[in-house]
N, C-alpha and C positions, 0 to 999 in steps of 0.2 A: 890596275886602273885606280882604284883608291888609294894606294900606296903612292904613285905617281903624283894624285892631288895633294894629298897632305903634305909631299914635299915640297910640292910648290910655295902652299900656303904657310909652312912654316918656315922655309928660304928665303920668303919675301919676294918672289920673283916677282909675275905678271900682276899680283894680287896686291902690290906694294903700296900704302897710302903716299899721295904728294906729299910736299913738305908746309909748309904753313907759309903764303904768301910772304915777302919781301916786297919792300917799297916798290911802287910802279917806276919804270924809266922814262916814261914819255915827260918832258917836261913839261907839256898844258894840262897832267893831269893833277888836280889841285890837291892831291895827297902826296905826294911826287917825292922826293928829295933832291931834285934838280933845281937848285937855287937860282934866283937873276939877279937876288940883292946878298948884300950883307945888312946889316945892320947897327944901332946901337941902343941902352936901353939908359933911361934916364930917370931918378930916383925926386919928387917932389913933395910936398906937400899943400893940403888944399884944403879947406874947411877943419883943418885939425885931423886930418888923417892920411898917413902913408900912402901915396901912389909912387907905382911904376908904370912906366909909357916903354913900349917896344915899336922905336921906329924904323920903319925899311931906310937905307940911304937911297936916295936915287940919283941917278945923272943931275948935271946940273942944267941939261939942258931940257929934262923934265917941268914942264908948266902944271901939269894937271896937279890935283890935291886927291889925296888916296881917301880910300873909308877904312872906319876903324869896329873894329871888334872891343866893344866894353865886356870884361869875365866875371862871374863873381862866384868867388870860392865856396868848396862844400864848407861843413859844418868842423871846425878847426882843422881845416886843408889852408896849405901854405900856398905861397906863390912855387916855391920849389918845387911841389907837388904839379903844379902845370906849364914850366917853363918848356916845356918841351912844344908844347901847342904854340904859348906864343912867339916862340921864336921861330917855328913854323911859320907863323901868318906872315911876322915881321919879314922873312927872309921871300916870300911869295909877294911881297907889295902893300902888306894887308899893318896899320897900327893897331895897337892894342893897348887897352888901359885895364888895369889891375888893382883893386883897391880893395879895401876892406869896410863895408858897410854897417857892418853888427859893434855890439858895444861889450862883446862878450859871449863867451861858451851859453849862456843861459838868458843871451838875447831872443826876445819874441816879440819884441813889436815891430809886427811884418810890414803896415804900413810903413814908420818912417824907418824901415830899413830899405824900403823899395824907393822913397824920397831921398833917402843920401845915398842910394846907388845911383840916380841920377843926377842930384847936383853935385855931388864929390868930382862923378867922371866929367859934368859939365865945366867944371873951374880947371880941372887939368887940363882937359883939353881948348880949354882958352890959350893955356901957355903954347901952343901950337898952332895954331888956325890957318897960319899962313900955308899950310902943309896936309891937313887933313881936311875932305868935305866934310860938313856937319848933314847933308842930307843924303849922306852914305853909310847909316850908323846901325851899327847889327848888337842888340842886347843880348848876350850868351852867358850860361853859366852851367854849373854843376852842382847835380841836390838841394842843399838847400841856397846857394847861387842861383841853379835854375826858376828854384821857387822866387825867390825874391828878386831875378832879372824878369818875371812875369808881372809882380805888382809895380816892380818901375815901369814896365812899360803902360802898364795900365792906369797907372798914376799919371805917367809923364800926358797923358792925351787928356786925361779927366781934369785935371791943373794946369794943363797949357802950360807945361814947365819947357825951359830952354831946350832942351836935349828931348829928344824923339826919334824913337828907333823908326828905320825903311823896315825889319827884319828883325824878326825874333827866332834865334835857334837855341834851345834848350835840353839839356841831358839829363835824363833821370832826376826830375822833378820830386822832392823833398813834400812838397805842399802845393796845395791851389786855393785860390780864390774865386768864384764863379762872377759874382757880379766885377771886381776888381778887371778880371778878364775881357770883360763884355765890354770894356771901355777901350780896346786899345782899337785903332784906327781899322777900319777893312782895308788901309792898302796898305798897312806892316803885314809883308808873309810873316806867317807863323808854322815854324818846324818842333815838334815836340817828339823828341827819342828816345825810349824806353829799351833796356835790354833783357835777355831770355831769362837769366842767370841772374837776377834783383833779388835779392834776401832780405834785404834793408825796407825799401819802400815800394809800394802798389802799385800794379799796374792803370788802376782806375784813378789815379792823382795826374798821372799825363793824360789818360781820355777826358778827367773834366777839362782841363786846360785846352785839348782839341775840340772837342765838343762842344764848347763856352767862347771859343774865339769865332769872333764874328768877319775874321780875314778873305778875304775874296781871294784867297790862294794859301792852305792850309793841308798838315801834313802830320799822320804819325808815322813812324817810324820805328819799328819793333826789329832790332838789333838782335840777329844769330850767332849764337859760338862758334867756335870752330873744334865740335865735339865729334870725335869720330869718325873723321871724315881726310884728317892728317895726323902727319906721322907724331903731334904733339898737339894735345889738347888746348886750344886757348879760350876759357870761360869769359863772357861780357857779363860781370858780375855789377854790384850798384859803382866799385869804383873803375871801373874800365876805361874811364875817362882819361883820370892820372897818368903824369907820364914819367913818375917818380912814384916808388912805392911810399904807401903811408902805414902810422900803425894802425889803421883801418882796414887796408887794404893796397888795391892796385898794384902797378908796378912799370918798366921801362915801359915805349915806346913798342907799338905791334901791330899786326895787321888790322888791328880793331881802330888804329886809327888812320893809317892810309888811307884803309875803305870806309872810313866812319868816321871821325869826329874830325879831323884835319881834311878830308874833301868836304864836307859839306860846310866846316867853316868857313874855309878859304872859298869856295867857290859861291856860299852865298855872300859875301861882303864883296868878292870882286863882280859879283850878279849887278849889284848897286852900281853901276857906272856903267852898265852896258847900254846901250840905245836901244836894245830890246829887252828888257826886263824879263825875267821868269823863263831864261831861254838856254842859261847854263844848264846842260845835262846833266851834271854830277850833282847837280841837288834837284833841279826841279827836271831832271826828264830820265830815258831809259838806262844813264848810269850809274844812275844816286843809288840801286840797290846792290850793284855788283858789289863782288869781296874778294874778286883777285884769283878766283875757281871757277871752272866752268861748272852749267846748273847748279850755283850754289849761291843764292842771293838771301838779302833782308830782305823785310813785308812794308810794302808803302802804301798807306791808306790818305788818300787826297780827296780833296772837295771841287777836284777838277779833272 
């Protein structure tokens, strides 16, 4: 009898772990890799600094104006480092602006880097308007991106600046500001995601940021590995964002973004245009925490 088990267990048979999820194939599901656009991406400049714009092409007999996702890069992270995400959005419906707000490696004035996060993205996205809603605008970023896509948005309301996010999603927050926080509108949702496997930065720099946002629909979200449980380990470390490895870290494209950062991007920016707001499931309802395993989810902490 024991002989019998150990070979099972060592043959791999009954006992065999899955394999590590692959992109979903339903094409509504907003991690998907089943495209409806292609795209193109276009290189400007705007207040003295480098932008890219990644825009969906759409039919021509499309009227509507899409909403766009503003990124802002970790702490010397490239745009190569996230091209993967935004060509993602781009190719789902979703624009996207990409620019660089800091004046350098050993930049720290967090205020006006969260004030040229948003007039930078605001002067690009002038060169567009005909094509993007401005009242479909989701501020996102990574590390210290995420930290300083928190004080634009909390600038942007306290300064009545042009640009003003519907929606704030944020990854692995770098920093926070509490009072800064406290100014951005209660009806920007605010999504703040943290992962298990952070080495880099705290877990209590995204609870101030949830805890401090005074949003009438707010969210953390505490990102699982996929330890132990497939035939290949995949850690949500602080750069698990990345869709290109850096020398920091990260690396390609993986199920940590199907079920994690590419669904709840895309489905919160295409949320903005719905006629019922807060009603896409893959961020605000019972799919935003699946990961592509059965009994195997994230943890979503809500104010609703």
């Amino acid at each position: 009898m024991f002989f019998a088990l150990s070979f099972i267990l060592l043959s791999g048979g009954a006992f065999a772990l899955p394999e590590l999820p692959s992109a979903p194939l339903d094409p509504a599901h907003p991690g998907s890799k089943v495209y409806p656009f292609s795209f193109n991406e276009q290189k400007l400049t705007c207040l003295g600094r480098d932008v890219v714009l990644f825009l969906p092409i759409l039919p021509a007999s499309t009227m509507d104006r899409i909403p766009v996702v503003v990124y802002g890069h970790g702490q010397a992270l490239e745009l190569e480092n996230y091209r993967g995400t935004l060509e993602h959005l781009a190719r789902k419906g979703v624009a996207s602006v990409f620019h660089r707000y800091d004046k350098g490696f050993f930049d720290q004035d967090w205020e006006r880097m969260g004030r040229d996060y948003v007039n930078v993205a605001a002067c690009a996205l002038e060169s567009i308007q005909e094509i993007v809603n401005l009242d479909q605008v989701v501020f996102s970023g990574h590390s210290k991106g995420a930290y300083v896509a928190s004080m634009a948005a909390g600038i942007a309301f306290k300064e009545n600046l042009k640009l003003k996010p519907q929606a704030l999603i944020i990854f692995n927050p770098a920093g926070a500001d509490a009072e800064i926080i406290k100014e951005i509108a209660p009806t920007t949702a605010v999504t703040v995601v943290y992962s298990d496997q952070d080495t880099v930065v705290k877990r209590s720099i995204s609870e101030t940021i949830y805890q401090n946002a005074r949003s009438e629909r707010k969210q953390f979200i505490f990102v699982r590995s996929y330890l132990g449980i497939t035939s290949t380990d995949l850690k949500a470390g602080h750069f698990w964002a990345l869709t290109k490895k850096s020398v920091f870290g990260g690396g390609a494209e993986s199920a940590l973004h199907y079920y994690g950062s590419w669904k709840w991007l895309t489905a919160g920016a295409l949320d903005l245009g719905s006629s019922e707001r807060f009603e896409d499931p893959y961020l605000y309802g019972n799919l935003a925490a699946e990961k592509g395993l059965p009994n195997f989810t994230d943890q979503i902490f809500r104010n609703w």
